[in-house]
C-alpha positions in Angstrom: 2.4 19.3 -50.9 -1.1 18.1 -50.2 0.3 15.5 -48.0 2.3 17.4 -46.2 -0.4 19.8 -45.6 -3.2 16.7 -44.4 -0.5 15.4 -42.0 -0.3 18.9 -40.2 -4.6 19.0 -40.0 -4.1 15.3 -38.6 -1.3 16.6 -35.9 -3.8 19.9 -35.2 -6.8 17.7 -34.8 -5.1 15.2 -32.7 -3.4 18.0 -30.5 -6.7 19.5 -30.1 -8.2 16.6 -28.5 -5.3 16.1 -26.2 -5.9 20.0 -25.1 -9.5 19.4 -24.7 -9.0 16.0 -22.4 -6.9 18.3 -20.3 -8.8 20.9 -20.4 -11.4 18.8 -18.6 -9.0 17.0 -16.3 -7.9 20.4 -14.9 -11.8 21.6 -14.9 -13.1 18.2 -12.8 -9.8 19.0 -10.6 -10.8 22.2 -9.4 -14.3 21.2 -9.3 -13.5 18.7 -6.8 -11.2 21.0 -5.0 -13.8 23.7 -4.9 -16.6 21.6 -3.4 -13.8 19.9 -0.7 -14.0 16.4 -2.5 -10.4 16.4 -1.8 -8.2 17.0 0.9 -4.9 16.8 -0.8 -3.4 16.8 -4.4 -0.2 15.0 -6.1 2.5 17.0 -8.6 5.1 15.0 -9.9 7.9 16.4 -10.8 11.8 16.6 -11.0 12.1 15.2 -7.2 9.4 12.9 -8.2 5.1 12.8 -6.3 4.8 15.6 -3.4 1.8 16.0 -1.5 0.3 19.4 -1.4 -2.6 19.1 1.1 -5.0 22.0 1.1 -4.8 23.9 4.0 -8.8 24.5 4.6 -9.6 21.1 4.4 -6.3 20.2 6.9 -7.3 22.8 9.0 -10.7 20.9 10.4 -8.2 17.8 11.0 -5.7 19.6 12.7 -8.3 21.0 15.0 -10.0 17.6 15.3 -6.8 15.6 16.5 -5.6 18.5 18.6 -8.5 18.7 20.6 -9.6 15.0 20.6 -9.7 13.2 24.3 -6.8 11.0 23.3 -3.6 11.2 22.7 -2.1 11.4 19.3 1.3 10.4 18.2 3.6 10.6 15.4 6.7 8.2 15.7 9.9 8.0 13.4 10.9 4.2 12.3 13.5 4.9 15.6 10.6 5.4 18.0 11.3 9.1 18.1 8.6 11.0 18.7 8.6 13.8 15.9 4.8 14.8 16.8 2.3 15.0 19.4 -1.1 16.7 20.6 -1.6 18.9 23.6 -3.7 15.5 25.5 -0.6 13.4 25.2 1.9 15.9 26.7 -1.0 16.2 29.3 -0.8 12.4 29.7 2.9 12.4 29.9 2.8 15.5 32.5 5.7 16.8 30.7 5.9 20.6 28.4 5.0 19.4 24.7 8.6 20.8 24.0 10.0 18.1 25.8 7.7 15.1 24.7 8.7 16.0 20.7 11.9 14.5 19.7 12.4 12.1 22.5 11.9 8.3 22.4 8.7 6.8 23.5 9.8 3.9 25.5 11.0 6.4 28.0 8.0 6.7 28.7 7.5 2.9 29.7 7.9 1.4 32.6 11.3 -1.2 31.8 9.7 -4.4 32.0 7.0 -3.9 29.1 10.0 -1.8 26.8 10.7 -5.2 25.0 6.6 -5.4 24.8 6.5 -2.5 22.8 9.7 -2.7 20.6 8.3 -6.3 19.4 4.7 -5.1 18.2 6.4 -1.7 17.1 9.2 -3.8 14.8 6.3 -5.8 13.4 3.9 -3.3 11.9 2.4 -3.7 8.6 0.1 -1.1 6.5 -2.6 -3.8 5.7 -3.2 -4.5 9.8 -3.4 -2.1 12.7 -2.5 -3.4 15.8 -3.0 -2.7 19.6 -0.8 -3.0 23.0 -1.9 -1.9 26.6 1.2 -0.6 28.3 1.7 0.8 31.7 3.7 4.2 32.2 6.5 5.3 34.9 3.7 7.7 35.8 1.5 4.9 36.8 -0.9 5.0 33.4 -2.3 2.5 31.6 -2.3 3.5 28.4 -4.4 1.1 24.7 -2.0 2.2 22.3 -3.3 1.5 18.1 -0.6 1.8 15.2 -1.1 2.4 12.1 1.9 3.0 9.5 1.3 6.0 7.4 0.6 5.6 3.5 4.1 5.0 1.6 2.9 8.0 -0.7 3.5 9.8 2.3 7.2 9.5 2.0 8.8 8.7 5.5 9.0 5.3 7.7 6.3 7.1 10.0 4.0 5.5 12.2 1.1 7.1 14.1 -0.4 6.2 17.5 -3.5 6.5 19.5 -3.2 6.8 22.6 -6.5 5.8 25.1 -6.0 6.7 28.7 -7.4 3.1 30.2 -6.1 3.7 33.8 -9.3 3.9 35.3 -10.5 0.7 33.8 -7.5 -1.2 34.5 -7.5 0.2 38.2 -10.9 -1.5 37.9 -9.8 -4.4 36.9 -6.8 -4.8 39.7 -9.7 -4.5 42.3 -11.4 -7.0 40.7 -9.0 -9.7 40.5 -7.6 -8.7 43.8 -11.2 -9.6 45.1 -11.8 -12.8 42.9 -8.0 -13.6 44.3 -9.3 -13.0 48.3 -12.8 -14.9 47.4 -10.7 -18.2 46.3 -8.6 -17.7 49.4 -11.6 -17.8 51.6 -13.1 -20.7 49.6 -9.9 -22.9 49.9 -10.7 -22.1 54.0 -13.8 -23.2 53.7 -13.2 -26.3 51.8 -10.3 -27.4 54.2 -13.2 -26.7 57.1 -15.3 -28.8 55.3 -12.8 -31.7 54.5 -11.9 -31.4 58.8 -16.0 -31.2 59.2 -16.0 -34.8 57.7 -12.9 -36.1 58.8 -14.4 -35.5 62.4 -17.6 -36.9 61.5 -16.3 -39.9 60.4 -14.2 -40.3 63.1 -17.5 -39.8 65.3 -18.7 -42.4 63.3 -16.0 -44.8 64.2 -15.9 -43.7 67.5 -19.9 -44.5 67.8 -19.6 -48.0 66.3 -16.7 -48.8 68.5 -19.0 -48.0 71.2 -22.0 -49.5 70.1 -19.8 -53.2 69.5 -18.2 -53.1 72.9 -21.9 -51.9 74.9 -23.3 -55.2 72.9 -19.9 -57.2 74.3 -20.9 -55.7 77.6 -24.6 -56.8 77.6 -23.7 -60.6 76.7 -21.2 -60.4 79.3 -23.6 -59.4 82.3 -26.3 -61.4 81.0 -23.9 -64.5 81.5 -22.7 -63.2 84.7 -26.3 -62.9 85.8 -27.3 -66.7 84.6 -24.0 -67.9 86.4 -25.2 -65.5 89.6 -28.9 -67.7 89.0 -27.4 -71.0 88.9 -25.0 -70.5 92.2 -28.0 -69.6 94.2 -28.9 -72.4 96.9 -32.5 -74.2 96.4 -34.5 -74.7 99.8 -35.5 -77.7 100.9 -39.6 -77.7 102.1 
Protein backbone atom coordinates (compact mmCIF):
# COMPACT_ATOMS: atom_id res chain seq x y z
CA UNK A 1 0.00 0.00 0.00
CA UNK A 2 2.78 2.39 0.80
CA UNK A 3 4.21 1.79 -2.54
CA UNK A 4 1.49 2.22 -4.35
CA UNK A 5 0.73 5.37 -2.63
CA UNK A 6 4.75 6.86 -3.26
CA UNK A 7 4.42 5.92 -7.00
CA UNK A 8 1.22 8.23 -7.26
CA UNK A 9 3.25 11.38 -5.27
CA UNK A 10 6.15 10.50 -7.86
CA UNK A 11 3.51 10.63 -10.97
CA UNK A 12 1.88 14.09 -9.08
CA UNK A 13 5.28 15.53 -8.69
CA UNK A 14 6.48 14.64 -12.09
CA UNK A 15 3.11 15.93 -13.76
CA UNK A 16 3.46 19.02 -11.89
CA UNK A 17 6.70 19.96 -13.37
CA UNK A 18 5.46 19.12 -16.81
CA UNK A 19 2.37 21.66 -16.07
CA UNK A 20 4.76 24.24 -14.80
CA UNK A 21 7.24 23.96 -17.99
CA UNK A 22 4.14 24.62 -19.99
CA UNK A 23 2.81 26.91 -18.08
CA UNK A 24 5.90 29.07 -18.89
CA UNK A 25 6.13 28.09 -22.52
CA UNK A 26 2.59 29.42 -23.01
CA UNK A 27 3.47 32.59 -20.69
CA UNK A 28 6.99 33.48 -22.87
CA UNK A 29 4.56 32.78 -25.94
CA UNK A 30 2.19 35.46 -25.38
CA UNK A 31 4.88 37.58 -23.97
CA UNK A 32 6.49 37.53 -27.23
CA UNK A 33 3.19 37.90 -29.03
CA UNK A 34 2.23 40.82 -26.94
CA UNK A 35 5.34 42.88 -27.37
CA UNK A 36 5.26 41.95 -31.49
CA UNK A 37 8.46 39.69 -31.21
CA UNK A 38 6.68 37.58 -33.55
CA UNK A 39 4.90 37.91 -36.61
CA UNK A 40 3.52 34.47 -36.95
CA UNK A 41 2.88 31.23 -34.85
CA UNK A 42 2.96 27.29 -35.71
CA UNK A 43 -0.07 24.67 -34.43
CA UNK A 44 0.41 21.31 -35.36
CA UNK A 45 -2.18 19.28 -35.61
CA UNK A 46 -4.34 16.56 -37.36
CA UNK A 47 -3.43 18.06 -41.01
CA UNK A 48 -0.05 18.49 -39.61
CA UNK A 49 2.15 22.66 -39.03
CA UNK A 50 -0.25 25.69 -40.18
CA UNK A 51 0.84 29.05 -40.05
CA UNK A 52 -1.38 31.51 -38.24
CA UNK A 53 0.25 34.91 -38.86
CA UNK A 54 -1.00 37.70 -36.66
CA UNK A 55 -2.92 39.95 -38.46
CA UNK A 56 -1.47 43.45 -36.69
CA UNK A 57 1.90 42.60 -37.26
CA UNK A 58 0.94 41.44 -41.24
CA UNK A 59 -0.97 44.38 -41.51
CA UNK A 60 2.37 46.81 -41.55
CA UNK A 61 3.70 44.33 -44.28
CA UNK A 62 0.81 44.29 -46.28
CA UNK A 63 0.81 48.06 -46.37
CA UNK A 64 4.61 48.06 -46.96
CA UNK A 65 4.62 45.84 -50.19
CA UNK A 66 1.40 47.37 -51.46
CA UNK A 67 2.67 50.66 -51.53
CA UNK A 68 6.41 50.04 -52.25
CA UNK A 69 7.77 51.66 -55.76
CA UNK A 70 8.27 48.22 -57.10
CA UNK A 71 6.51 45.65 -58.20
CA UNK A 72 5.75 42.66 -56.20
CA UNK A 73 4.94 39.16 -57.38
CA UNK A 74 3.79 35.98 -56.19
CA UNK A 75 4.19 33.09 -58.90
CA UNK A 76 2.82 29.40 -58.73
CA UNK A 77 5.68 26.61 -59.64
CA UNK A 78 3.63 27.01 -63.26
CA UNK A 79 4.54 30.64 -63.57
CA UNK A 80 1.01 31.63 -62.78
CA UNK A 81 0.68 34.65 -61.16
CA UNK A 82 -1.61 34.03 -58.04
CA UNK A 83 -0.57 37.60 -56.47
CA UNK A 84 0.43 40.99 -57.26
CA UNK A 85 0.57 44.74 -55.87
CA UNK A 86 -1.18 47.75 -57.25
CA UNK A 87 2.74 49.04 -58.95
CA UNK A 88 2.95 45.90 -60.95
CA UNK A 89 -0.47 46.03 -62.52
CA UNK A 90 0.55 49.79 -63.02
CA UNK A 91 3.66 48.43 -64.78
CA UNK A 92 1.82 45.95 -66.78
CA UNK A 93 -0.94 48.79 -67.76
CA UNK A 94 -3.46 46.13 -67.38
CA UNK A 95 -6.65 46.03 -64.30
CA UNK A 96 -5.03 43.95 -61.30
CA UNK A 97 -8.02 41.53 -62.09
CA UNK A 98 -6.50 40.64 -65.11
CA UNK A 99 -2.71 40.46 -64.14
CA UNK A 100 -3.79 37.67 -61.21
CA UNK A 101 -4.09 34.28 -62.51
CA UNK A 102 -2.35 34.68 -65.83
CA UNK A 103 1.17 33.48 -66.76
CA UNK A 104 4.08 35.93 -66.55
CA UNK A 105 5.83 35.20 -69.61
CA UNK A 106 3.03 36.82 -71.38
CA UNK A 107 4.22 39.53 -70.36
CA UNK A 108 7.71 39.07 -72.18
CA UNK A 109 8.64 39.91 -75.20
CA UNK A 110 9.22 36.07 -77.17
CA UNK A 111 12.74 36.10 -77.62
CA UNK A 112 13.87 36.43 -73.72
CA UNK A 113 10.63 33.70 -72.77
CA UNK A 114 13.28 30.82 -72.81
CA UNK A 115 15.52 33.55 -70.69
CA UNK A 116 13.17 33.52 -67.99
CA UNK A 117 11.88 29.86 -67.98
CA UNK A 118 15.71 28.75 -67.56
CA UNK A 119 16.51 30.94 -64.32
CA UNK A 120 12.77 30.40 -63.12
CA UNK A 121 13.33 26.24 -63.48
CA UNK A 122 16.62 26.68 -61.58
CA UNK A 123 15.76 28.42 -58.36
CA UNK A 124 16.96 27.28 -55.11
CA UNK A 125 15.94 28.60 -51.36
CA UNK A 126 19.71 29.02 -50.29
CA UNK A 127 20.44 31.67 -53.43
CA UNK A 128 18.36 34.47 -54.88
CA UNK A 129 18.83 35.19 -58.25
CA UNK A 130 18.35 38.11 -60.75
CA UNK A 131 17.29 38.51 -64.65
CA UNK A 132 16.76 41.88 -66.59
CA UNK A 133 13.94 41.21 -69.10
CA UNK A 134 12.37 43.48 -71.59
CA UNK A 135 8.38 43.62 -71.78
CA UNK A 136 5.88 43.75 -74.94
CA UNK A 137 5.19 47.15 -73.45
CA UNK A 138 8.66 48.22 -74.12
CA UNK A 139 10.00 47.89 -70.17
CA UNK A 140 12.92 46.87 -68.90
CA UNK A 141 12.19 45.28 -65.99
CA UNK A 142 15.48 43.63 -62.87
CA UNK A 143 13.45 40.95 -61.73
CA UNK A 144 14.91 39.03 -58.02
CA UNK A 145 13.46 35.49 -56.91
CA UNK A 146 13.36 34.16 -54.02
CA UNK A 147 11.40 30.77 -53.24
CA UNK A 148 9.23 30.98 -50.26
CA UNK A 149 10.16 29.01 -46.99
CA UNK A 150 8.98 25.20 -47.44
CA UNK A 151 7.14 25.76 -43.98
CA UNK A 152 5.08 27.86 -46.01
CA UNK A 153 3.44 24.94 -47.78
CA UNK A 154 3.22 25.65 -51.59
CA UNK A 155 5.96 25.55 -54.65
CA UNK A 156 5.61 29.47 -54.49
CA UNK A 157 8.07 31.85 -55.60
CA UNK A 158 8.07 35.62 -55.17
CA UNK A 159 9.43 38.38 -57.37
CA UNK A 160 10.63 41.86 -57.33
CA UNK A 161 10.10 43.67 -59.86
CA UNK A 162 12.48 47.11 -60.49
CA UNK A 163 11.30 49.34 -63.26
CA UNK A 164 15.06 49.83 -65.02
CA UNK A 165 13.72 51.31 -68.30
CA UNK A 166 15.06 54.56 -67.85
CA UNK A 167 18.56 53.26 -67.14
CA UNK A 168 18.56 50.92 -69.83
CA UNK A 169 17.19 53.64 -72.34
CA UNK A 170 20.42 55.24 -70.94
CA UNK A 171 22.38 52.69 -71.71
CA UNK A 172 21.08 52.17 -75.52
CA UNK A 173 22.14 55.90 -76.05
CA UNK A 174 25.28 55.14 -74.72
CA UNK A 175 26.33 52.29 -76.71
CA UNK A 176 24.70 53.75 -79.72
CA UNK A 177 27.19 56.66 -79.25
CA UNK A 178 30.35 54.58 -78.34
CA UNK A 179 29.10 52.47 -81.55
CA UNK A 180 28.99 56.07 -83.91
CA UNK A 181 32.50 57.21 -82.09
CA UNK A 182 34.31 53.78 -83.35
CA UNK A 183 32.69 54.44 -86.74
CA UNK A 184 34.10 57.76 -86.99
CA UNK A 185 37.43 56.53 -85.63
CA UNK A 186 37.70 53.66 -88.23
CA UNK A 187 37.26 57.03 -90.78
CA UNK A 188 39.83 58.56 -89.42
CA UNK A 189 42.26 55.81 -89.24
CA UNK A 190 41.66 54.86 -92.98
CA UNK A 191 42.39 58.92 -93.62
CA UNK A 192 45.31 58.45 -91.86
CA UNK A 193 46.58 55.11 -93.43
CA UNK A 194 45.64 57.25 -97.19
CA UNK A 195 47.54 60.38 -95.41
CA UNK A 196 50.72 58.09 -95.41
CA UNK A 197 50.23 56.14 -98.25
CA UNK A 198 50.29 59.61 -100.16
CA UNK A 199 53.15 60.77 -98.32
CA UNK A 200 55.10 58.07 -99.10
CA UNK A 201 54.29 58.02 -102.49
CA UNK A 202 55.40 61.90 -102.43
CA UNK A 203 58.34 60.56 -101.12
CA UNK A 204 58.98 58.34 -103.96
CA UNK A 205 57.88 60.67 -106.33
CA UNK A 206 60.55 63.35 -104.83
CA UNK A 207 63.43 60.86 -104.91
CA UNK A 208 62.60 59.84 -108.43
CA UNK A 209 62.92 63.42 -109.15
CA UNK A 210 65.86 64.31 -107.22
CA UNK A 211 67.87 60.98 -109.16
CA UNK A 212 66.89 61.96 -112.63
CA UNK A 213 67.56 66.25 -111.94
CA UNK A 214 71.25 64.77 -110.81
CA UNK A 215 71.17 62.47 -114.24
CA UNK A 216 70.24 65.69 -115.89
CA UNK A 217 73.00 67.90 -114.37
CA UNK A 218 75.90 65.30 -115.46
CA UNK A 219 74.37 65.15 -118.66
CA UNK A 220 74.50 69.08 -119.52
CA UNK A 221 77.69 69.49 -117.79
CA UNK A 222 79.17 66.88 -120.49
CA UNK A 223 77.25 68.48 -123.12
CA UNK A 224 78.83 71.76 -122.08
CA UNK A 225 82.67 70.29 -121.94
CA UNK A 226 81.87 68.63 -125.45
CA UNK A 227 80.29 72.31 -126.61
CA UNK A 228 84.09 73.73 -124.97
CA UNK A 229 86.16 71.36 -126.79
CA UNK A 230 84.39 71.84 -130.41
CA UNK A 231 84.98 75.54 -130.17
CA UNK A 232 87.76 76.72 -132.88
CA UNK A 233 91.08 78.25 -131.30
CA UNK A 234 92.40 81.51 -133.15
CA UNK A 235 95.50 81.73 -134.47
CA UNK A 236 97.45 85.37 -133.44
Amino acid sequence: MITSMTKTKEQLIIENEELHSRLTEAEEALSAIRSGEVDAIVVSGTKGEQVYSISSAETPYRTFIEEMNEGAITLSKEGIIIYCNQRFAELMDEPIGRVIGSYFRRFIVPDEESKFDKVFARQTFNKNKTLIVSLINSLYLKLSFQLLPAYLKGDYCVLVATDITKIKKEEEKLLELHRLLEQKLNVIERLRMQLIDKKIDNEVEINKLKTANKKLVKEISRLEMAQAELKPTHAF
